[in-house]
C-alpha beads as a LAMMPS data file, in Angstrom:
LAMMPS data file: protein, C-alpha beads

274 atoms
273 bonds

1 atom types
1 bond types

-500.0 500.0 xlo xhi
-500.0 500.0 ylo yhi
-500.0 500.0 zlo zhi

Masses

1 110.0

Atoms # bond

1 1 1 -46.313 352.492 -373.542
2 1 1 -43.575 349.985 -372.694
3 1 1 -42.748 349.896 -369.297
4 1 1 -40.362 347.665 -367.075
5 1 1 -41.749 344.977 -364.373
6 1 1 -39.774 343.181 -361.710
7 1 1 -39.008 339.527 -363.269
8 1 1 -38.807 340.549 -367.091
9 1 1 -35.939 341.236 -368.535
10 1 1 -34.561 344.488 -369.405
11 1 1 -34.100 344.801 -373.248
12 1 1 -31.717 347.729 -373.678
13 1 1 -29.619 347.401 -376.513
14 1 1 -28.148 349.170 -379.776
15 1 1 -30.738 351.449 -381.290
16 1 1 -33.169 351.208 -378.296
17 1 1 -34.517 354.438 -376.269
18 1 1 -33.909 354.881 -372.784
19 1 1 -36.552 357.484 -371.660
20 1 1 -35.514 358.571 -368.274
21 1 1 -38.108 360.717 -366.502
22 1 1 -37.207 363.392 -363.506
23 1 1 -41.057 363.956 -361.803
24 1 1 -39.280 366.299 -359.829
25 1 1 -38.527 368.910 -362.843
26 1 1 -41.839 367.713 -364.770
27 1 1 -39.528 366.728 -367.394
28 1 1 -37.667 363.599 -368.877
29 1 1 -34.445 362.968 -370.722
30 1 1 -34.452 361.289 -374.026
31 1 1 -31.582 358.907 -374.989
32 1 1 -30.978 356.636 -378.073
33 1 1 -28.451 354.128 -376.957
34 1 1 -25.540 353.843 -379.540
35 1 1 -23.555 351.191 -377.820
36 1 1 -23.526 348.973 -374.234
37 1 1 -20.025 348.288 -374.190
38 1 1 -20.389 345.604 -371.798
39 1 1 -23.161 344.143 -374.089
40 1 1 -25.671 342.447 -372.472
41 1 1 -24.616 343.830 -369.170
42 1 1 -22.448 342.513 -366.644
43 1 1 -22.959 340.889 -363.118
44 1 1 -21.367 341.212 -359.641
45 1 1 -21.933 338.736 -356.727
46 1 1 -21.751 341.437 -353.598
47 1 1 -22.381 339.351 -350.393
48 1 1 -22.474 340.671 -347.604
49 1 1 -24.381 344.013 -348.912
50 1 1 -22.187 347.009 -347.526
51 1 1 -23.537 347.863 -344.106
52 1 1 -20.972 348.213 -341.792
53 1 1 -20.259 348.505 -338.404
54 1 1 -20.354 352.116 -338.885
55 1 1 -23.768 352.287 -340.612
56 1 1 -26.261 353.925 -338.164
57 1 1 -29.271 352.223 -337.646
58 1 1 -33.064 353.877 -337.418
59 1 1 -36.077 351.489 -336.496
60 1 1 -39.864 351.182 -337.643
61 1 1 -41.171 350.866 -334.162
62 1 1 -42.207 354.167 -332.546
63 1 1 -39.050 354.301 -330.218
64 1 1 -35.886 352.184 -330.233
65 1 1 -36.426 348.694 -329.040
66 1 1 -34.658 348.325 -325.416
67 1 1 -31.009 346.709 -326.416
68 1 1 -31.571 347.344 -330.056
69 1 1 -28.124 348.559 -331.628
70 1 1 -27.871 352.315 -333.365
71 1 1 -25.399 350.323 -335.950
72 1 1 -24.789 347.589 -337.692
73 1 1 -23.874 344.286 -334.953
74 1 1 -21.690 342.569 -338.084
75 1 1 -21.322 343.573 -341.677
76 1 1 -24.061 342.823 -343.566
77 1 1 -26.741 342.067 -340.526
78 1 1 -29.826 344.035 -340.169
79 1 1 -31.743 343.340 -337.095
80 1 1 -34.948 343.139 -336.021
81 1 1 -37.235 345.994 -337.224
82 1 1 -34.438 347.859 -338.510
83 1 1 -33.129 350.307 -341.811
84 1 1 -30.344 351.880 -342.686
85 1 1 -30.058 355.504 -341.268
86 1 1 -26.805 356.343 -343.517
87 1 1 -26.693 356.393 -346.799
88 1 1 -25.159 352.437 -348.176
89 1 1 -22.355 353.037 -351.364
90 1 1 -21.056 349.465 -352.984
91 1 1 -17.512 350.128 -352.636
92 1 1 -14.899 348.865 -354.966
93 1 1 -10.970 349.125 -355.145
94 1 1 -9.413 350.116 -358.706
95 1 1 -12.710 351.740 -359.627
96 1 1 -13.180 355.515 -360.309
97 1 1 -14.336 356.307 -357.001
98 1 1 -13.150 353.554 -354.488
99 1 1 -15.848 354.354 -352.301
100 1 1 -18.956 353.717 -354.867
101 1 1 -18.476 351.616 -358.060
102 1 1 -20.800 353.310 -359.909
103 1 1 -19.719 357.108 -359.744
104 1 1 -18.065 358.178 -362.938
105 1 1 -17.501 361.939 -364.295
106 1 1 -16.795 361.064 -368.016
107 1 1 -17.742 360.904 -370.818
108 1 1 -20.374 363.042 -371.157
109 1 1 -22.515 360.236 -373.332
110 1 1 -21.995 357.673 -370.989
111 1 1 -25.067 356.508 -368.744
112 1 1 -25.575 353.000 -366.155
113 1 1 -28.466 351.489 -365.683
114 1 1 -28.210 349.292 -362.575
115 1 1 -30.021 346.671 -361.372
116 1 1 -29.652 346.115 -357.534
117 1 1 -31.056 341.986 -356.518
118 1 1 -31.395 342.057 -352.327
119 1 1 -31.822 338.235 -350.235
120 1 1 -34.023 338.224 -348.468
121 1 1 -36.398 339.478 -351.111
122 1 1 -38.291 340.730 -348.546
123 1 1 -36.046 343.532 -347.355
124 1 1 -37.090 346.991 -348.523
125 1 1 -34.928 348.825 -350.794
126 1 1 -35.352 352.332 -351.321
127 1 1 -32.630 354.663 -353.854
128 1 1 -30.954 357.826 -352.800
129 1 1 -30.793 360.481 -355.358
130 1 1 -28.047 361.843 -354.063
131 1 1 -27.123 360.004 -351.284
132 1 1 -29.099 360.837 -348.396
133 1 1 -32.054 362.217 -350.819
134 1 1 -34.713 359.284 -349.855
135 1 1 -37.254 358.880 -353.101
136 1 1 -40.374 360.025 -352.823
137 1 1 -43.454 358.256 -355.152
138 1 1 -45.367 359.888 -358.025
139 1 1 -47.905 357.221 -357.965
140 1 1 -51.048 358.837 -360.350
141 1 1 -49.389 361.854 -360.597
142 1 1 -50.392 362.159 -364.344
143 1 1 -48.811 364.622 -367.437
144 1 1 -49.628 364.883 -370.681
145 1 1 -47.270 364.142 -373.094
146 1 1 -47.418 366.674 -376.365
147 1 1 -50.581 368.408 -375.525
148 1 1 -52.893 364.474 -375.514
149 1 1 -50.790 361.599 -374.486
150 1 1 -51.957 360.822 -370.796
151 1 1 -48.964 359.473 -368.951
152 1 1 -48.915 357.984 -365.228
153 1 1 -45.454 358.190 -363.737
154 1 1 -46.376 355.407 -361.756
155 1 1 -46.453 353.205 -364.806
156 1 1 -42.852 354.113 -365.110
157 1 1 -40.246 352.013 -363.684
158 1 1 -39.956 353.449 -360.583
159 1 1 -41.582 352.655 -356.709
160 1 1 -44.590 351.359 -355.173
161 1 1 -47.131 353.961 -353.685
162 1 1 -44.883 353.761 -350.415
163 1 1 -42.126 354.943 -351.897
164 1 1 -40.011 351.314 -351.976
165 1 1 -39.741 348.293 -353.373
166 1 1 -38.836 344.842 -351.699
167 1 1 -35.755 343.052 -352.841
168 1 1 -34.659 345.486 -355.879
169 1 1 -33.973 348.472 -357.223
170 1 1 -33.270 349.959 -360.687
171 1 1 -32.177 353.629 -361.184
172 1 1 -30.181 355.207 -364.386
173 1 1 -26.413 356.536 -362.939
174 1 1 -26.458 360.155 -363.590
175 1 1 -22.481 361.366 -364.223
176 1 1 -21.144 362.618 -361.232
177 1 1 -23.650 361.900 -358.710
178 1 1 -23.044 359.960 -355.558
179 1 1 -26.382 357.359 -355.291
180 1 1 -26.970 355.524 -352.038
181 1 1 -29.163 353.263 -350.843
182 1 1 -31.497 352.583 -347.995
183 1 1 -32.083 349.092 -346.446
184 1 1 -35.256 347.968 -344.313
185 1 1 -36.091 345.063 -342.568
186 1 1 -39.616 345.091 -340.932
187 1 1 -39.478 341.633 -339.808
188 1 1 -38.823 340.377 -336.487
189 1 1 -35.772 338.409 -337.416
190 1 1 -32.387 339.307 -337.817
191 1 1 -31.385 338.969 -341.347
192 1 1 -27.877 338.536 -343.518
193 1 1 -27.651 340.319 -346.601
194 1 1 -26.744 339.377 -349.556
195 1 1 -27.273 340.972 -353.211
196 1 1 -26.784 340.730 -357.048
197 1 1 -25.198 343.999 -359.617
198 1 1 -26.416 343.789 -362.798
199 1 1 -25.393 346.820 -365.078
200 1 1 -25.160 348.441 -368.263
201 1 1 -22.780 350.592 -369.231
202 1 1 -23.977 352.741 -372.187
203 1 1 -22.879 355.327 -374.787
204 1 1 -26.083 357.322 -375.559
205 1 1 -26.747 360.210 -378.121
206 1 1 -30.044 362.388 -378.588
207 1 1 -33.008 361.168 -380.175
208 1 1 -35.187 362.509 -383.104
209 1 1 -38.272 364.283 -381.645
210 1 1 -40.124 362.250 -383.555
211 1 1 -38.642 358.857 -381.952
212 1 1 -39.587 360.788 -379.070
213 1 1 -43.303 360.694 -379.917
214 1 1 -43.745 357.682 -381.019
215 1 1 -42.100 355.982 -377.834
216 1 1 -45.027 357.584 -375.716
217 1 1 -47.464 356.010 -378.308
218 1 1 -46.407 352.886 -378.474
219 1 1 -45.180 352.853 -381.451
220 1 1 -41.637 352.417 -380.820
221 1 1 -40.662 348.603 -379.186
222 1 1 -37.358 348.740 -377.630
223 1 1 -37.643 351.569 -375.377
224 1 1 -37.300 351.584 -371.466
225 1 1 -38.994 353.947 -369.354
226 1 1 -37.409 354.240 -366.447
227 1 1 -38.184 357.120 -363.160
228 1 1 -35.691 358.680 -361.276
229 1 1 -37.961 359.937 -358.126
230 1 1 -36.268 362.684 -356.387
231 1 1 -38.949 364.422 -354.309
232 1 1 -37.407 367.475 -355.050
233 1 1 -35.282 369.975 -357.009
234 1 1 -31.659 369.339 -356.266
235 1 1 -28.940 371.820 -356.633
236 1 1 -26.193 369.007 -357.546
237 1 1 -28.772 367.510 -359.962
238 1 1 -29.802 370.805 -361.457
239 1 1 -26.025 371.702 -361.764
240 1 1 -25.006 368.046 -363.318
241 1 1 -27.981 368.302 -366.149
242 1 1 -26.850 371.102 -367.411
243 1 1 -23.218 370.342 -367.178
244 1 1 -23.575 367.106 -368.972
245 1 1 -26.705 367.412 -371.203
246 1 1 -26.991 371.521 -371.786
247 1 1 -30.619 371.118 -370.208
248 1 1 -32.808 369.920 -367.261
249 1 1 -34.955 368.081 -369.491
250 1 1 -37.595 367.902 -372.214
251 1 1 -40.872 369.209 -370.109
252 1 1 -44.019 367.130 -370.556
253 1 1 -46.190 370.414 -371.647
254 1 1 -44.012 370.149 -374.689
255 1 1 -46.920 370.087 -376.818
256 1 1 -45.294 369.265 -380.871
257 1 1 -42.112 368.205 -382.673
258 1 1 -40.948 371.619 -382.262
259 1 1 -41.280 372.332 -378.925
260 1 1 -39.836 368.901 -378.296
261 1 1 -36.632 369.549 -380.670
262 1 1 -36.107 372.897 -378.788
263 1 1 -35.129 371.201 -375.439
264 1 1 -33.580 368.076 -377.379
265 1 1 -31.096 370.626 -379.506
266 1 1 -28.809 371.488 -376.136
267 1 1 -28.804 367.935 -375.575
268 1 1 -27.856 366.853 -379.125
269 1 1 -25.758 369.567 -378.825
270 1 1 -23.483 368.141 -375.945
271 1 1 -23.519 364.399 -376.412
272 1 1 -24.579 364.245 -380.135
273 1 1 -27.904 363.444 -382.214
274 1 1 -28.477 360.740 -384.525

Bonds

1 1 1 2
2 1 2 3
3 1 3 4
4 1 4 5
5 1 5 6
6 1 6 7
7 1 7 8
8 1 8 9
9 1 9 10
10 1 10 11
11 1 11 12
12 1 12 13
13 1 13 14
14 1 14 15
15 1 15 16
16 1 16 17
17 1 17 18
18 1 18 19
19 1 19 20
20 1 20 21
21 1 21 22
22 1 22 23
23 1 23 24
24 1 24 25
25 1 25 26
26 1 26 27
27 1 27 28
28 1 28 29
29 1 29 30
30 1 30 31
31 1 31 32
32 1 32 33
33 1 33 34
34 1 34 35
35 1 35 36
36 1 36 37
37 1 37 38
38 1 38 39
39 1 39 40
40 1 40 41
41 1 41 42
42 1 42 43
43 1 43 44
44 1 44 45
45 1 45 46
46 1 46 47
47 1 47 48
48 1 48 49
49 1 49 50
50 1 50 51
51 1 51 52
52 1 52 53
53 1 53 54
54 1 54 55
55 1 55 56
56 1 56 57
57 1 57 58
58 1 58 59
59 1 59 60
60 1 60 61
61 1 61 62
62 1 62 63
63 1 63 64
64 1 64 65
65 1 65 66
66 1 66 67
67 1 67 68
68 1 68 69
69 1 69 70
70 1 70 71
71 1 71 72
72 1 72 73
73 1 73 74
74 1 74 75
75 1 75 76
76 1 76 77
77 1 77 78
78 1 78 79
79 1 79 80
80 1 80 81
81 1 81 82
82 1 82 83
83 1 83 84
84 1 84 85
85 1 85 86
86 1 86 87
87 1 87 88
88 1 88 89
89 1 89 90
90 1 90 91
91 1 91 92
92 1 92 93
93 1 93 94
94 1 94 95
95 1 95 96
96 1 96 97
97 1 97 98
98 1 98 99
99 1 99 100
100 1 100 101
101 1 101 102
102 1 102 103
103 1 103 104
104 1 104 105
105 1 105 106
106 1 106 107
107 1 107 108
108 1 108 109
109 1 109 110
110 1 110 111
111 1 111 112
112 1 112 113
113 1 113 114
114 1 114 115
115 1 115 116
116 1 116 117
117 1 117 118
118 1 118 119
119 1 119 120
120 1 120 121
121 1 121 122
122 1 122 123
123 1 123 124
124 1 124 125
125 1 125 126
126 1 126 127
127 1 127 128
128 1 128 129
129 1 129 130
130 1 130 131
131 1 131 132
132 1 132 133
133 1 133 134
134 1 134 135
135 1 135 136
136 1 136 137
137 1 137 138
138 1 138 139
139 1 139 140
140 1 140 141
141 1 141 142
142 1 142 143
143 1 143 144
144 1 144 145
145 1 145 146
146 1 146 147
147 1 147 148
148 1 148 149
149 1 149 150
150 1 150 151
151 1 151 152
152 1 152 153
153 1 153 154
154 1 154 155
155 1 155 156
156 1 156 157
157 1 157 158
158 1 158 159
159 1 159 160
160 1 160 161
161 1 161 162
162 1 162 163
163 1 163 164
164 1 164 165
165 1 165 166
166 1 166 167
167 1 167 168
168 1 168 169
169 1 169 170
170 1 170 171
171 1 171 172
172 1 172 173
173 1 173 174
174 1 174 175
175 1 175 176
176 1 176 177
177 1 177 178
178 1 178 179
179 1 179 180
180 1 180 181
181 1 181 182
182 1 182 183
183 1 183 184
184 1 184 185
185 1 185 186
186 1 186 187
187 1 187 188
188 1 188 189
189 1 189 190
190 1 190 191
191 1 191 192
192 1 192 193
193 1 193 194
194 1 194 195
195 1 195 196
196 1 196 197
197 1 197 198
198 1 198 199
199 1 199 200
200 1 200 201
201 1 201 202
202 1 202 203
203 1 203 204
204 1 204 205
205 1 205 206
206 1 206 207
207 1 207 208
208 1 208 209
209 1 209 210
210 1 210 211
211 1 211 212
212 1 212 213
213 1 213 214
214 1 214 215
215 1 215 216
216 1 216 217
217 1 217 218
218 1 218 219
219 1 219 220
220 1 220 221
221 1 221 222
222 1 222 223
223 1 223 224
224 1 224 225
225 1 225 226
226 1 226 227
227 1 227 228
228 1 228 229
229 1 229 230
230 1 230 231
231 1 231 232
232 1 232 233
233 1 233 234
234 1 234 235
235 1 235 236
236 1 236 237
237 1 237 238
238 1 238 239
239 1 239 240
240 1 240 241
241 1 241 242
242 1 242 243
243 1 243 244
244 1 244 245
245 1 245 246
246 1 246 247
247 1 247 248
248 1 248 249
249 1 249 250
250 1 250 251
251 1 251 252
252 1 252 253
253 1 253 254
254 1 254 255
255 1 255 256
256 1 256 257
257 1 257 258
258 1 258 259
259 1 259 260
260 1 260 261
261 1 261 262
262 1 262 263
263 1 263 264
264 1 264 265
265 1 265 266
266 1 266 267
267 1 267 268
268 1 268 269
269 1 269 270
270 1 270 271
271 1 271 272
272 1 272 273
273 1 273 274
């Protein structure tokens, strides 16, 4: 099984699979990509990263260092020893939502995948799905994939044992979801920000269960697996799934074709099959 790693390059193209899995719901979402309309992706230069003056600060030391700020001392500066406490959004005017580039609502076969490049490399960067939902790691948690395939979520594209990665991020934009973003620097210097878009903007339709299948064997070459890590059920999630895709997923104790094309018919069903 195929799965992303930090310096390759994501292949995600016409006629590729996009599994995206929800450890949360023991289940994943199947997609066949039918077009990236900004084919191969595009790119946005977003120096300083978003925190503000407003952004409340939280610290990794036991208490707050003596003089330490509870926010942001200049857009974009983290200081010693310090993470974001409120939820970051990369704002941008004419978009959808002005307040978070990414949020869209329509239509319902439209998925991002976004790629999120932080300097210094070293900062920690942790999703939040929704905003102010911190990500929680599945490392070894293991399911089986129709009734024999052995699958470790932690080989998915998702986040370290701790829970975060340093310097990047990758999530798939769920329709009308607000995603935000924690920030961490555990160093003793004060750091500017800086960081690198890079997204996809795809129109997606339901796979065959048999694509399905053969993805988790291997036998299927442009797929991406890619983990979406809430640490729990979420209402607005729940409510969005079914909205959108007529289902909260294909569960991993599907065990055939048939119990797979059961859970992938409401899908096909609202943003078509192939």
């Amino acid at each position: 099984m195929k799965a992303y790693r930090l310096g390759e390059s994501l292949e995600i193209e016409p006629g590729s699979l996009l599994i995206v899995e929800l450890p949360a719901y023991g289940t994943f979402l199947p997609f066949k990509v039918i077009d990236v309309t900004n084919m191969p992706y595009d790119e946005v230069d977003y120096s300083p990263l978003p925190i503000t003056t407003s952004t409340s600060l939280g610290y990794f030391t036991p208490t707050v260092p003596p003089g330490a700020p509870l926010a942001a001392p200049q857009t974009g500066v983290l200081p010693p020893m310090s993470y974001t406490a409120s939820p970051v959004m990369f704002p941008l005017q004419n978009s959808f939502d002005p307040s978070d580039m990414f949020y869209f609502e329509s239509p319902n076969n439209k998925l991002m995948v976004v790629e999120l490049f932080v300097q210094p490399k070293f900062l920690r960067v942790m999703p939040e799905i929704p905003a102010g939902n911190i990500v929680a790691s599945y490392e070894n948690t293991i399911f089986n994939i129709g009734g024999s395939i052995q699958v470790n979520v932690g080989n998915f594209t998702g986040f370290a044992s701790t829970g975060f990665k340093r310097g990047y991020s990758l999530v798939v934009q769920l329709p009308k979801v607000h995603y935000g973003y924690l920030f961490g620097n555990d160093t003793s210097l004060t750091v500017y920000t800086s960081g690198k878009i890079r997204y996809y903007d795809l129109r997606v339709a339901a796979p065959t269960p048999n694509e399905v299948l053969d993805a988790f064997k291997g036998k299927v070459k442009e797929v991406e697996f890619i983990s979406l890590p809430m640490p729990t059920v979420q209402t607005i999630i729940t409510n969005v799934l079914n909205t959108y895709y007529g289902t909260t997923g294909v569960p991993f104790s599907a065990v055939n074709q048939e119990q797979i094309a059961k859970f992938i018919k409401p899908l096909a069903d609202k943003i078509g099959g192939v």
